[in-house]
C-alpha positions in Angstrom: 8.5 31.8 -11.2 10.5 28.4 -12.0 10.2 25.8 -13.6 9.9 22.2 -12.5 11.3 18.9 -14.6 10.1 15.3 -13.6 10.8 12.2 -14.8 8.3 10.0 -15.6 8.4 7.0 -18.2 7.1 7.4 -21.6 3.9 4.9 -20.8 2.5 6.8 -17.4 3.2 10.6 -18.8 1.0 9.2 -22.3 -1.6 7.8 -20.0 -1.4 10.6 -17.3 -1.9 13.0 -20.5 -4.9 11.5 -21.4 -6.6 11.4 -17.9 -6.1 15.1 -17.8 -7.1 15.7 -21.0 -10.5 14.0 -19.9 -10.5 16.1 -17.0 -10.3 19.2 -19.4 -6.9 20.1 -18.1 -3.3 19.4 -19.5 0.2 18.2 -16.8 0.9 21.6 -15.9 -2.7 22.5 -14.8 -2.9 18.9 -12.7 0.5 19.8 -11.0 -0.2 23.5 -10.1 -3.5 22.8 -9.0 -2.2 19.5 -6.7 0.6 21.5 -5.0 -1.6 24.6 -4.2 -3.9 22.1 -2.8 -1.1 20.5 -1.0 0.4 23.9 0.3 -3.3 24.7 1.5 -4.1 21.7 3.4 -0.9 20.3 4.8 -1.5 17.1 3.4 -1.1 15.0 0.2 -4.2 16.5 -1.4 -8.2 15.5 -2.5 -9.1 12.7 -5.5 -9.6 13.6 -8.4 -11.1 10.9 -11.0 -11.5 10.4 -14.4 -13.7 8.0 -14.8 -12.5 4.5 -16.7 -14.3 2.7 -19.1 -12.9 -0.4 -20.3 -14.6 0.2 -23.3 -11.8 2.4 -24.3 -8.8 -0.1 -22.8 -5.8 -1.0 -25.6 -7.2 -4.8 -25.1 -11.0 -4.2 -26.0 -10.4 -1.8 -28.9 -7.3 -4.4 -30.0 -10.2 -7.2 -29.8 -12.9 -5.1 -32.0 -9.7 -4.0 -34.5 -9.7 -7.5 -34.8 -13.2 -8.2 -34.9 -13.9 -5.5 -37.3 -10.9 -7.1 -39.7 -12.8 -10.9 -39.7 -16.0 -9.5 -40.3 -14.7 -7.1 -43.4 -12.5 -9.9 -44.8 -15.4 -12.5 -44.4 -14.0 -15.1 -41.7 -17.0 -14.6 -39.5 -19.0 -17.9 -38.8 -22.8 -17.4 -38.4 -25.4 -19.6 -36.4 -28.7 -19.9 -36.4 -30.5 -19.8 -32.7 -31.4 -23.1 -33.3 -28.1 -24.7 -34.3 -26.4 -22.9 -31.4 -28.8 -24.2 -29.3 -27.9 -27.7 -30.7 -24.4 -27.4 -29.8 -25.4 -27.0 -25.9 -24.0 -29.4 -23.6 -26.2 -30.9 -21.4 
């Protein structure tokens, strides 16, 4: 048995984490089970997916953090159907 170091910045070993961890696995699993693949086959191995949902992206969830903050602090502006329908262009 031996063990195996790679380098891998902070960002894509977080993120590579958390696509194993939706794939009920954790780094160590995902590499053993790629390089018996790989040993198997010959070949850089298979896909496996996890799927993304941008739901869950930094950006959204930063937008509803924000949304959530305007509409517990009270800067939320609300509309009726008919005045939005008053401010369309025509």
């Amino acid at each position: 048995m031996t063990t195996i170091s790679i380098r891998l910045k902070d960002d894509e070993k977080k993120e590579l984490e958390e696509m194993c961890a939706d794939m009920g696995m954790n780094i160590s699993t995902f590499y053993l089970i790629y390089t018996k693949k790989a040993l198997r086959d010959r070949r850089i191995p298979f896909d496996i997916e996890a799927p993304y949902d941008p739901f869950y992206s930094e950006m959204n969830q930063a937008y509803l953090r924000k949304a959530d903050h305007q509409v517990k602090t009270g800067h939320v502006i609300e509309k009726t159907m008919e005045e939005l329908e008053a401010m369309e262009v025509e």
